[in-house]
C-alpha positions in Angstrom: 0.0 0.0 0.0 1.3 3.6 -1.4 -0.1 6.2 0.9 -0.1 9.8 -0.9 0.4 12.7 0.7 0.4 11.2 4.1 -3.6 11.1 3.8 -4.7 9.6 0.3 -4.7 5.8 -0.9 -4.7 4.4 -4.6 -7.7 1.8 -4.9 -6.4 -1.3 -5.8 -9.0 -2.1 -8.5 -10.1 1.1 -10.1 -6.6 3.1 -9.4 -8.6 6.3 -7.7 -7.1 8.3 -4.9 -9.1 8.2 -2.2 -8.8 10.2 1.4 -8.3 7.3 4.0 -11.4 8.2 6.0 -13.0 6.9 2.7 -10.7 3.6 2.4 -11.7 0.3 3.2 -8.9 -2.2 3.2 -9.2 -6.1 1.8 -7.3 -8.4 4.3 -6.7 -12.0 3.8 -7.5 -14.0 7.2 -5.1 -15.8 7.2 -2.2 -13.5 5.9 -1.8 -10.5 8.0 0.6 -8.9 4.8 -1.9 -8.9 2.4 -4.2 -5.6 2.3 -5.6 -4.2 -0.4 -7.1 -0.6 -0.4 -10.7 -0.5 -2.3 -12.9 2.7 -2.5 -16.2 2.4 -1.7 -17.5 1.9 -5.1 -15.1 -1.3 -5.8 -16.2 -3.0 -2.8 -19.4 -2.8 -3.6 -18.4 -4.7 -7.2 -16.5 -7.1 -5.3 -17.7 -7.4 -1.5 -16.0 -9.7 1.1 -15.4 -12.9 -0.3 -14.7 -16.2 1.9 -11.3 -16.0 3.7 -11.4 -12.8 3.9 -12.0 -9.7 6.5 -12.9 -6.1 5.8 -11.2 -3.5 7.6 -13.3 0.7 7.3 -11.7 2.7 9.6 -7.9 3.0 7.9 -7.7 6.6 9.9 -4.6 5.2 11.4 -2.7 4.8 8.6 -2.6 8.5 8.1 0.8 10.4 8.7 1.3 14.4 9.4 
């Protein structure tokens, strides 16, 4: 994950910038390395599949 301008995040599927109040991140269960950003849009398209866990508040992430 690429965070821009310490408060923006590049969708994984769609390639938008998107603030990180707005990110949901794509985690694997059972890998705790594998996240990838979606906006809210692509994870509509895709939703959770099995195996995997959803993560909305990303706030943390952000850097001043």
């Amino acid at each position: 994950m690429n965070i821009v301008d310490g408060e923006k995040i590049e969708c994984s599927r769609c390639g938008d910038l998107i603030d990180l109040d707005d990110a949901n991140i794509l985690g694997k269960s059972n890998n705790q390395t594998y996240a990838k950003p979606l906006c809210n849009d692509c994870l509509q398209n895709v939703g959770v599949p099995k195996g995997y866990e959803l993560e909305r508040d990303v706030s943390y992430l952000k850097t001043e």
